[in-house]
C-alpha positions as a printed NumPy array, in Angstrom:
array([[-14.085, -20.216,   3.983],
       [-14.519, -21.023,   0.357],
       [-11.508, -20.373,  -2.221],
       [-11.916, -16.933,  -3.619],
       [-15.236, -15.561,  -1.207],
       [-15.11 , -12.102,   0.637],
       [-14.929,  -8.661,   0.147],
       [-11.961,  -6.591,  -1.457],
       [-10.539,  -3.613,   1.193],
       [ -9.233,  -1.239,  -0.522],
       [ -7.226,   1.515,   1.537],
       [ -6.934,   4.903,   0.718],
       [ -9.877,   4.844,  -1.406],
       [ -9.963,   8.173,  -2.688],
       [ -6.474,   9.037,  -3.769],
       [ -5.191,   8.636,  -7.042],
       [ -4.212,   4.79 ,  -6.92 ],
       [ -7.268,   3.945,  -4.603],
       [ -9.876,   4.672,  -6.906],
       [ -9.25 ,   3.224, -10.32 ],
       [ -8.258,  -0.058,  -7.927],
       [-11.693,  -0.265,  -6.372],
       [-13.181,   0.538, -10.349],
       [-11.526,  -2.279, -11.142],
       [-12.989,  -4.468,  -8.149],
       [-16.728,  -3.405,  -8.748],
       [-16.478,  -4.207, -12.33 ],
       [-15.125,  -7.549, -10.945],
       [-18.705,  -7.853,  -8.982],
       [-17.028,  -8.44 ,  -6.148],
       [-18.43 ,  -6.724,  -2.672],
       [-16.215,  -3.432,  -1.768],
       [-14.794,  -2.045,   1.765],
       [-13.451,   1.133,   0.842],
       [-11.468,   3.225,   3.29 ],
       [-10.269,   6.674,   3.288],
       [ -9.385,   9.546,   6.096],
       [-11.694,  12.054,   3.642],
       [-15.223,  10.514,   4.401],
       [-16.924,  12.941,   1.738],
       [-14.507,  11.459,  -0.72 ],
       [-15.186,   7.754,  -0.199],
       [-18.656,   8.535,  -0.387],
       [-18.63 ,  10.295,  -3.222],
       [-16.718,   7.138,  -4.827],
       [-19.279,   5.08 ,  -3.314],
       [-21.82 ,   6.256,  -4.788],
       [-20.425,   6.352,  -8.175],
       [-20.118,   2.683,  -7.682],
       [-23.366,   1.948,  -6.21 ],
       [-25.183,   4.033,  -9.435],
       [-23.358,   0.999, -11.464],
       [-25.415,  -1.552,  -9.226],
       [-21.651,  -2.384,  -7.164],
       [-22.053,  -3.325,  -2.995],
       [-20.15 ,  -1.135,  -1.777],
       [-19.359,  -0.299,   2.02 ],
       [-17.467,   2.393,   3.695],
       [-15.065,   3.219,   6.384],
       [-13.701,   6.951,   7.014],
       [-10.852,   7.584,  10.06 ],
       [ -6.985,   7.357,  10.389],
       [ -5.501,   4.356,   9.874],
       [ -3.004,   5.139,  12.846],
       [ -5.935,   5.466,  14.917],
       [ -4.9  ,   2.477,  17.674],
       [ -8.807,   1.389,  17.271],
       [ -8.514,   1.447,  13.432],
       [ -7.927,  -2.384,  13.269],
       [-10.861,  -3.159,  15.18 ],
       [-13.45 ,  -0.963,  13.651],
       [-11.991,  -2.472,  10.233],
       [-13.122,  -5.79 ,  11.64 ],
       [-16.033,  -4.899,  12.766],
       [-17.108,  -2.896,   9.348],
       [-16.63 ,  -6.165,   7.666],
       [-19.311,  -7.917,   9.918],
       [-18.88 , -11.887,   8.942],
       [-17.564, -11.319,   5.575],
       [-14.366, -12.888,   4.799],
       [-11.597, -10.891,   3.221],
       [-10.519, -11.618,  -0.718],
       [ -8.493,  -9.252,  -0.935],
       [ -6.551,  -6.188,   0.886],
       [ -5.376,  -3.313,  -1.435],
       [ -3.804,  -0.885,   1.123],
       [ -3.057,   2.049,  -0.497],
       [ -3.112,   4.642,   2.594],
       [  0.381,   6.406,   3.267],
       [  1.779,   9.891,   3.653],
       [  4.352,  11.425,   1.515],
       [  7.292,  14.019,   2.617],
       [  5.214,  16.596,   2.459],
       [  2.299,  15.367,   4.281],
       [  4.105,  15.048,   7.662],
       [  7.051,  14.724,   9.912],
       [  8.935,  11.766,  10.418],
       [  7.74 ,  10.133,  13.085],
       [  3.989,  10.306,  11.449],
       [  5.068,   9.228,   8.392],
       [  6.581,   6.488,   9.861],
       [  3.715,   5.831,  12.213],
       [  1.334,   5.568,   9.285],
       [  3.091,   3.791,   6.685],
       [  4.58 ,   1.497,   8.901],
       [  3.204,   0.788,  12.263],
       [ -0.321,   1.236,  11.057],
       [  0.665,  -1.076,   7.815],
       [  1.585,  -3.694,  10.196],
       [ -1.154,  -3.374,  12.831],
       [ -3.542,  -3.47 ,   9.584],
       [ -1.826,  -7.097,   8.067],
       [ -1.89 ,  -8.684,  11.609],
       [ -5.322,  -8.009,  12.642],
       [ -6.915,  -9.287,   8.755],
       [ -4.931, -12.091,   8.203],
       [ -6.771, -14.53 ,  10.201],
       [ -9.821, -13.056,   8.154],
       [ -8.762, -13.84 ,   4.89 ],
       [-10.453, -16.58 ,   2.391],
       [ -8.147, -19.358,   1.168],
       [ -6.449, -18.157,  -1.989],
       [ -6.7  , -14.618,  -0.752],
       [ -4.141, -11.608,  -1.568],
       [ -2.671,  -8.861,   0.564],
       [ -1.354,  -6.131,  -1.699],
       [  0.747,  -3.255,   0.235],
       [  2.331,  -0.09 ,  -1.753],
       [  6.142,   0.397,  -1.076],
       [  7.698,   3.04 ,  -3.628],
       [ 11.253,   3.222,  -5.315],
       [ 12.269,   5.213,  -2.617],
       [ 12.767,   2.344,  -0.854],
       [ 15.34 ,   1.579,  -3.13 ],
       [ 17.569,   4.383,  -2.964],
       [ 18.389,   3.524,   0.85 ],
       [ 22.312,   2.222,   0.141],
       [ 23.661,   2.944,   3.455],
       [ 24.218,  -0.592,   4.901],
       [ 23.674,   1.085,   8.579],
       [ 20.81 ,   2.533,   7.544],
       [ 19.546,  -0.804,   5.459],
       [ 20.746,  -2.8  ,   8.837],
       [ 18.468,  -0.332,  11.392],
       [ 15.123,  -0.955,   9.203],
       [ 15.659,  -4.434,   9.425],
       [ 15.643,  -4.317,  13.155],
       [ 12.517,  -2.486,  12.759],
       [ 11.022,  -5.136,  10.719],
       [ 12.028,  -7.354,  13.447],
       [ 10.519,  -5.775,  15.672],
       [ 13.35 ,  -4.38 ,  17.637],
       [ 11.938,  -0.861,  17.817],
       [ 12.381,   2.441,  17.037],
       [ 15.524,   3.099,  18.478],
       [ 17.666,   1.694,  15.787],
       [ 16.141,   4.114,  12.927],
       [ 15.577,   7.161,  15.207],
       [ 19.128,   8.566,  13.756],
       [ 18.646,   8.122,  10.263],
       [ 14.901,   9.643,  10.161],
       [ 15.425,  12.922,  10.781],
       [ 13.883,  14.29 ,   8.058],
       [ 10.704,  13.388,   6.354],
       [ 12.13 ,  12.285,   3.015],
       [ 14.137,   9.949,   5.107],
       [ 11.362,   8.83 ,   7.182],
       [  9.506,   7.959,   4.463],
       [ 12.29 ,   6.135,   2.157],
       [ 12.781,   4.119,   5.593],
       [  9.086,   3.653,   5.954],
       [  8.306,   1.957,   2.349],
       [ 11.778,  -0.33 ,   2.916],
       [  9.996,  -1.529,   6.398],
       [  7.312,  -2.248,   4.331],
       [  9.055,  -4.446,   1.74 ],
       [ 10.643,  -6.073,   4.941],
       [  6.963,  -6.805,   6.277],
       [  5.965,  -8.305,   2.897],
       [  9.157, -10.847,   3.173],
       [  8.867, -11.679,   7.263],
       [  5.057, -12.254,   6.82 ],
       [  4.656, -14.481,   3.648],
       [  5.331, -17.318,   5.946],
       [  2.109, -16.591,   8.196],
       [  0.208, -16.024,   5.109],
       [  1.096, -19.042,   3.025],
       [  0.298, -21.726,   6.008],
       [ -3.654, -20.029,   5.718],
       [ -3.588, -20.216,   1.872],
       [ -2.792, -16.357,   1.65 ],
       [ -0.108, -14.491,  -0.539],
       [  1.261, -11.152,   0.204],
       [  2.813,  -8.771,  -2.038],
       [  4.3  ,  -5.089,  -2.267],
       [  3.935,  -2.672,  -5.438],
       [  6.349,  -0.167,  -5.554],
       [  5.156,   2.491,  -7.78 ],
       [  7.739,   5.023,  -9.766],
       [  6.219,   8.497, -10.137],
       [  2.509,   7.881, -10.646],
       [  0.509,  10.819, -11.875],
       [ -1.328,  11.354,  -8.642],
       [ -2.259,  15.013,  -6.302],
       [  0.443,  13.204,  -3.822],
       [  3.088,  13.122,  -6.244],
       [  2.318,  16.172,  -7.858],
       [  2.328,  17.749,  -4.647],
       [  5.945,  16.298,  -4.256],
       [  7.376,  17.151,  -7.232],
       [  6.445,  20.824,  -6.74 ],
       [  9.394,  20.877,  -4.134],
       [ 11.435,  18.821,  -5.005],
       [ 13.924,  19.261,  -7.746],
       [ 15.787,  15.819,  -7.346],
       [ 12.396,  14.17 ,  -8.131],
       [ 11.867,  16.521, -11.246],
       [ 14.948,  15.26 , -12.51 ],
       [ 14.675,  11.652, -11.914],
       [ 11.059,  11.89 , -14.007],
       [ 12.979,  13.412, -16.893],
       [ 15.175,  10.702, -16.367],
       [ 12.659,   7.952, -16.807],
       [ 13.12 ,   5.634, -19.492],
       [  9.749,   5.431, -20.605],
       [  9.722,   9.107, -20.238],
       [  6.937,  10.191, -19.138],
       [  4.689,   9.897, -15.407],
       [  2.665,   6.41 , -14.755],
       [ -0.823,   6.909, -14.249],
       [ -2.695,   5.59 , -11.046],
       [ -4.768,   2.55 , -13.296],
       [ -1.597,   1.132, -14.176],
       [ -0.755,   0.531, -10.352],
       [ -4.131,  -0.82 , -10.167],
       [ -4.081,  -3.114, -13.084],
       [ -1.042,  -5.008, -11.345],
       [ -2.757,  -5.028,  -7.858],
       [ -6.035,  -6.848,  -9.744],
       [ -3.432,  -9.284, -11.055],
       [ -1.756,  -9.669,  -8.134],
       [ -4.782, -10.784,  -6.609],
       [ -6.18 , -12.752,  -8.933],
       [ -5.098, -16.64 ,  -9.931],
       [ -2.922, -15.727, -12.478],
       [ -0.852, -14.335,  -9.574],
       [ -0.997, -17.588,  -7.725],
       [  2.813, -18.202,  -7.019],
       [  4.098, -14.711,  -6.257],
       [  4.365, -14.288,  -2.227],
       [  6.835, -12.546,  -0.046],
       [  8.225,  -9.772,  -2.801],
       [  8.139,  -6.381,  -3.981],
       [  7.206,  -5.939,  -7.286],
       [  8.211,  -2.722,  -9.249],
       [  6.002,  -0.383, -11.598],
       [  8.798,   2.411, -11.89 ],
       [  8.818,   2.903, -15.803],
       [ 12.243,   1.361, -15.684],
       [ 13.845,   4.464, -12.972],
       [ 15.336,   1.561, -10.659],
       [ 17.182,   0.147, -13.245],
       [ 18.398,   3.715, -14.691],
       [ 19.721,   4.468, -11.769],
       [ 21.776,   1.409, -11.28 ],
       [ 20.149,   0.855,  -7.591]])
């Protein structure tokens, strides 16, 4: 496979970080897979992009689906992969734990396994932690998700997510743990792999979220560049993550938190 060829996945299409990322694909030129559970959504997005003369392709069904791998693969036809934006994930309110976990994890990893040996040389796989992750401090809890990661199992984690907010906080650390444990796979085909963890993005999800939760209310107030992030600028450090600017930065999480992290001392 040439440096560079194939089409860009983008996960999660429709929701509020999905879209402006595949915007800023098409404008690219470069060939789109978009993927979404809401299949009048993607379309609709599709279309938008089509009317602009993009090539754009669709997938709708649940990434947790056992057979979602496969009919990713086989929506792709021959193309090669450029790049993998994965997006998809459910929030605390969204699910129990064990979904949550199922979908942002599991799925996540079932997803990066099947694609890497798809991906052109200088490709990028871009997965979307949060800060949550980083407000796990409980070295038990810290020492369970890394037996997940290692693929130990569930058992480890099953006492600390008991609750969806938990579930989820676990679920984005796994995936920052995935990011690390693959970059070695990825880097002997020429591939990089990276996490974004997003603060609070200006999103329905997180709107949704911080409708019920007064904890996250607060921490948005306490923001030091005061104010919500908007779903573009998680997509504007995805396209340079995947682009050859990006070229040495493998096996990390990068943040786009408005500075919370740091506020918070965590």
């Amino acid at each position: 496979m040439d440096r560079f060829e194939g089409k860009v996945i983008v996960t999660g299409a429709a929701g509020g970080m999905g879209r402006p990322t595949a915007r800023r694909f098409a404008a690219q030129g470069r060939p789109l897979l978009l993927c979404d559970v809401n299949a009048q959504r993607i379309e609709a997005l599709a279309d938008e992009l089509r009317s602009a003369g993009g090539e754009v392709d669709t997938l709708a069904g649940d990434i947790a689906a056992p057979e979602y791998p496969e009919r990713l693969l086989s929506a792709l036809n021959d193309s090669p992969i450029f790049a993998l934006v994965h997006t998809a994930g459910l929030s605390p309110t969204m699910a129990d734990a064990d979904r949550i976990l199922e979908v942002n994890y599991f799925a996540t990893q079932r997803l990066v396994s099947a694609l890497l040996p798809r991906f052109s040389e200088g490709g990028c796989a871009v997965l979307i932690s949060s800060v949550s992750a980083y407000m796990l401090s409980d070295p038990a809890v810290l020492a369970a998700t890394r037996e997940l990661v290692e693929g130990k199992g569930r058992d480890a984690i099953a006492a600390f997510a008991t609750d969806p907010g938990a579930g989820y906080a676990i679920s984005k650390r796994a995936v920052i743990g995935l990011v690390a444990r693959e970059a070695a796979a990825f880097g002997e085909r020429g591939v990089r792999i990276v996490s974004i963890a997003p603060g609070f993005i200006d999103t329905e999800m997180s709107r949704a979220e911080a409708e019920v939760s007064e904890q996250m209310r607060a921490m948005i107030k306490m923001t030091p560049l005061g104010r919500l992030g908007e779903g573009d600028e998680i997509a504007s450090v995805a396209e340079f993550l995947c682009s050859p600017a990006a070229s040495y930065i493998t096996g990390c999480d990068i943040r786009v938190d408005g500075g919370i992290v740091g506020r918070l001392g965590m």
